[in-house]
Each structure stands twice: as C-alpha cells, then as structure tokens.
MIDOSE-1310 file (N, C-alpha, C; in nm, 2 decimals, decimal comma, always signed):
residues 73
xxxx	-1,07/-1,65/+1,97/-1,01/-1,69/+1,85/-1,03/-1,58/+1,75; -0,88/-1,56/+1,67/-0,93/-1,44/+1,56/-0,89/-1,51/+1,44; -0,98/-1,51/+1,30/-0,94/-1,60/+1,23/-0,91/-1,52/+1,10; -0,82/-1,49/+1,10/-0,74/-1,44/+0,94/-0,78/-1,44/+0,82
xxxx	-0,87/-1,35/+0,74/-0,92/-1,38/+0,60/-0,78/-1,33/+0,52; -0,69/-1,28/+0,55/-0,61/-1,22/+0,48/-0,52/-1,14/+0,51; -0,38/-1,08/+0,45/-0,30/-0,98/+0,53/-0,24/-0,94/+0,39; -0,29/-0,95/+0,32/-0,27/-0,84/+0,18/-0,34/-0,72/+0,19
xxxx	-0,29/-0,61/+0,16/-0,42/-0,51/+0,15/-0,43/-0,49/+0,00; -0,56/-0,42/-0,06/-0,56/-0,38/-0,15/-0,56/-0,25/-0,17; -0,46/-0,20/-0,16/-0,47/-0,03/-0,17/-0,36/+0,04/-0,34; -0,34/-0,08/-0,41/-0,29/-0,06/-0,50/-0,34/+0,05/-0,59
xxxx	-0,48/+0,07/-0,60/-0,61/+0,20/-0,68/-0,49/+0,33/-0,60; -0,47/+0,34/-0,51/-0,45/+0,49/-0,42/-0,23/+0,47/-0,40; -0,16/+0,40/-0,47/-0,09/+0,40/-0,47/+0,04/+0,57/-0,55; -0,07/+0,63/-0,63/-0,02/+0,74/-0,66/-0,06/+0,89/-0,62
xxxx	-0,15/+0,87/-0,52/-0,24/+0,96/-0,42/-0,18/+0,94/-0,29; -0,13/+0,85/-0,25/-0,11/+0,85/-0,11/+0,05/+0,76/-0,07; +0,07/+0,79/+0,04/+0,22/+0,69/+0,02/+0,19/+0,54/+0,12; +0,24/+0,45/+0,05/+0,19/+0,30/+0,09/+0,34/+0,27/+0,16
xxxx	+0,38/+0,18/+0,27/+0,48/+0,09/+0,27/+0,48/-0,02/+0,24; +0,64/-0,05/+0,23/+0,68/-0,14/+0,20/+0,58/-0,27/+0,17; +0,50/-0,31/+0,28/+0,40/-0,42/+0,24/+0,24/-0,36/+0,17; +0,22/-0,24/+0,14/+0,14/-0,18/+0,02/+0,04/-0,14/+0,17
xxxx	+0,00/-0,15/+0,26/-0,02/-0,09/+0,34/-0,01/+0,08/+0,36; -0,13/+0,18/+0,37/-0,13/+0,30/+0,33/-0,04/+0,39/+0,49; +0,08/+0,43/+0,48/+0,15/+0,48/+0,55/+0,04/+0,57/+0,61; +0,03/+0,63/+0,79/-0,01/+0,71/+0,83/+0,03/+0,67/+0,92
xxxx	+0,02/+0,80/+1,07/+0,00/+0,83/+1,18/-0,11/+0,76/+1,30; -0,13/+0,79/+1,39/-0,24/+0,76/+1,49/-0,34/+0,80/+1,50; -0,30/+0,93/+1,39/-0,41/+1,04/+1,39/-0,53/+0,97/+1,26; -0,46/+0,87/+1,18/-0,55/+0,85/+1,07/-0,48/+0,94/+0,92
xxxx	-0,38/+1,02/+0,97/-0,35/+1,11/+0,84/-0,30/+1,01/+0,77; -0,31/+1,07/+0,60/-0,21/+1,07/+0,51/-0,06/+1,19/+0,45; +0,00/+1,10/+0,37/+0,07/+1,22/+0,34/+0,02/+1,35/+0,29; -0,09/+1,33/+0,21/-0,20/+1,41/+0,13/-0,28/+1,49/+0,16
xxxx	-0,28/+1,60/+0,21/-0,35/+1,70/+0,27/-0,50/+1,61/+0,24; -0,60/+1,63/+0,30/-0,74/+1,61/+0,30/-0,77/+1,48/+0,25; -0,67/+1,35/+0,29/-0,69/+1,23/+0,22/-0,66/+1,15/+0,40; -0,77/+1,09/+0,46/-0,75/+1,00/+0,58/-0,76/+0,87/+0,54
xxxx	-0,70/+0,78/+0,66/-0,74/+0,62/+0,63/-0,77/+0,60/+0,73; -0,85/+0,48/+0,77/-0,92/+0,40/+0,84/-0,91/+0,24/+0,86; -0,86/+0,16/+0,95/-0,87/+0,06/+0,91/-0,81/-0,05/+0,87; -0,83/-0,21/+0,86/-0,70/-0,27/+0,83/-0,60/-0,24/+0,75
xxxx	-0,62/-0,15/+0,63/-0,54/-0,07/+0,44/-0,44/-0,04/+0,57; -0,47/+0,05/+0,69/-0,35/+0,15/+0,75/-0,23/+0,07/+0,77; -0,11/+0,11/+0,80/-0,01/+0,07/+0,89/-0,08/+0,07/+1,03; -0,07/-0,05/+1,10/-0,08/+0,00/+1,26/-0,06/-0,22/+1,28
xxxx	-0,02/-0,19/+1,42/+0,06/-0,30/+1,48/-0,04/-0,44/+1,49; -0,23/-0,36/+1,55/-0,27/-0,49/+1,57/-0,42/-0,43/+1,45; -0,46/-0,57/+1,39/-0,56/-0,55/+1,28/-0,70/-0,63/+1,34; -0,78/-0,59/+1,41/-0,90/-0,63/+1,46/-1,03/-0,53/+1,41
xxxx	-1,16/-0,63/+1,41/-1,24/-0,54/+1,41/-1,26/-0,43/+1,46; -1,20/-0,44/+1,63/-1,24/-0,33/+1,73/-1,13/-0,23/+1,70; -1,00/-0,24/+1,64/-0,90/-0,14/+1,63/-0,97/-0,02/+1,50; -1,02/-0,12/+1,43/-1,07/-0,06/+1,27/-1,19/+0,08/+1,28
xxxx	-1,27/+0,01/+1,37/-1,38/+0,07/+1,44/-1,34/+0,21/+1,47; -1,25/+0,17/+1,59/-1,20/+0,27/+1,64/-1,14/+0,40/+1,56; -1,01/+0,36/+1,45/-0,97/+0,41/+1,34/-1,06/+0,52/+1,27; -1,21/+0,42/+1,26/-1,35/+0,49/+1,19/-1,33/+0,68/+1,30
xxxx	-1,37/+0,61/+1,40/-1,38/+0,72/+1,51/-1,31/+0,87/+1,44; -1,16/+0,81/+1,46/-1,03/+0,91/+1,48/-1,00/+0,97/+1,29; -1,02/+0,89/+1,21/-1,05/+0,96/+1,11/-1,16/+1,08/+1,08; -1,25/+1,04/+1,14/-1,36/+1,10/+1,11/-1,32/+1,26/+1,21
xxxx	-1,29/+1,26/+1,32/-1,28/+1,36/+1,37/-1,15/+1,44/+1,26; -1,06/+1,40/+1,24/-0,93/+1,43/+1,16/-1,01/+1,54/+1,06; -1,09/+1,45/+0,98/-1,18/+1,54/+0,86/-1,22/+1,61/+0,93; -1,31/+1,63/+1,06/-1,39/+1,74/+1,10/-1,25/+1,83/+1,12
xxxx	-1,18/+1,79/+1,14/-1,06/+1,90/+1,23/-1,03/+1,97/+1,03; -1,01/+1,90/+0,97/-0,95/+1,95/+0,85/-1,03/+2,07/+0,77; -1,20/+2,06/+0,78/-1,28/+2,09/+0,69/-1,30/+2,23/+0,78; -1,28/+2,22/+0,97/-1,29/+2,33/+1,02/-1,18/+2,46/+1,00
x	-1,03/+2,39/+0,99/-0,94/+2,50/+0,94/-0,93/+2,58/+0,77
C-alpha cells in the first residue's frame, strides 16, 4: 500500500530560477538537470512518471553525481 500525503508540489520559491510545468512541478530530464546551468532536482518537486520514496532516493543518487559531473568540467 502507498498512501498519498499529497500531489501538489511546492516549488513556487524557484519558479523564476528554474522552469516548472504545467502542474508547478520543476521540469528536468533523467539526468536530474535543470534548465539552469548548475541548478539540479531531486525528487517528488521533479517531473517523473512514478513518485515513491525509492524513485526519490534514487533521484538523490543521479543528481548528486550530475553536480560532481558539473563542478568537474
């Protein structure tokens, strides 16, 4: 059983930093990017199909490498 606290995000604070869709949700890739050079997301805020703790986690993962990839070039 997965039990729904919510499916609003609040990403309204980063709405002129980063680009959100349609349902305020912060637009990115698989990779965790944003449109914003040196700005990643992680996590339920993202666009992505399924919202679980284990996807979010994961997210944690692939962002974080994203930054190491960004801070190395």
């Amino acid at each position: 059983m997965f039990v729904a606290i919510g499916l609003v995000p609040q990403n309204e604070p980063f709405e002129n930093l980063i680009s959100l869709d349609e349902r305020g949700y912060v637009a990115s890739d698989e990779r965790c990017l944003t449109n914003a050079s040196g700005i990643f997301v992680a996590g339920d805020c993202r666009t992505k199909r399924i919202r679980q703790v284990s996807t979010a986690i994961a997210d944690g993962a692939v962002a974080a490498l994203a930054a190491c990839d960004y801070l190395d070039a």
